[in-house]
C-alpha positions in Angstrom: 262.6 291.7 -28.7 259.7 289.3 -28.9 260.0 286.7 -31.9 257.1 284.8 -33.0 257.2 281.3 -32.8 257.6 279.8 -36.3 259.1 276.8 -38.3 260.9 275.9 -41.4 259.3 273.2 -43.2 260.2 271.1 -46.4 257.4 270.4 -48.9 256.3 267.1 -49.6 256.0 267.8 -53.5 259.7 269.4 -53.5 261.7 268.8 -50.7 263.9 271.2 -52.3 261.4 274.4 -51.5 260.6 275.2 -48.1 257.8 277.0 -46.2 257.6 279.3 -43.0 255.2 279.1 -41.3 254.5 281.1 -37.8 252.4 279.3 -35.2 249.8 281.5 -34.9 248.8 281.0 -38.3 248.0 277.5 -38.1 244.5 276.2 -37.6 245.2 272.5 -37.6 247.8 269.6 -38.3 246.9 266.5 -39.8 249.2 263.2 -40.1 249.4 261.6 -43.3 248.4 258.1 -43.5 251.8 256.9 -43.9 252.9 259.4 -40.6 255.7 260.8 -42.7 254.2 263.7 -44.1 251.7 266.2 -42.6 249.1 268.4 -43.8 249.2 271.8 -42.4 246.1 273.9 -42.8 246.3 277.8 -42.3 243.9 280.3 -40.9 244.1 281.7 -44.2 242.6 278.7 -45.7 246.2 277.8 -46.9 247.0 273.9 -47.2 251.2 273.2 -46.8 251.8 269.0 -47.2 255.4 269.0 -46.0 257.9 267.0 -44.6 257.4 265.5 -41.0 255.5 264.0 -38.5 252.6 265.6 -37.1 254.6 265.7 -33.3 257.8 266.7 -35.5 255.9 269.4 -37.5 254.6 270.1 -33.4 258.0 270.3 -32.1 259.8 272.7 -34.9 256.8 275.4 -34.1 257.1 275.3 -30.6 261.4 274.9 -30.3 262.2 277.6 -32.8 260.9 280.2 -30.3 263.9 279.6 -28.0 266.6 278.4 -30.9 266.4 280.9 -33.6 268.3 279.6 -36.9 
């Protein structure tokens, strides 16, 4: 069984929540200024500030493919 490649991601406003988000749906990532946080925009037209750096936020889409939680 195929599984999409998707990651887990805490939100910037509430670390506490948390987001999935598949691969496929993301348009583009963009690092925060202070390269802690990055900003996640959706095909959609979505937005998602969460926890991360941008090669982080990267990483978590690409691993969880192989590493299922």
């Amino acid at each position: 069984m195929y599984t999409m490649a998707q990651g887990i991601f805490q939100l910037k406003e509430d670390a506490a929540q948390t987001v999935t988000i598949e691969k496929s749906q993301v348009q583009e990532i963009i690092p925060d200024a202070d390269f802690r946080f990055s900003l996640i925009i959706l095909k959609d037209g979505n937005k998602h500030f969460v926890c991360g750096t941008m090669e982080e936020v990267t990483q978590e889409l690409e691993n969880t493919a192989t590493n299922q939680r």
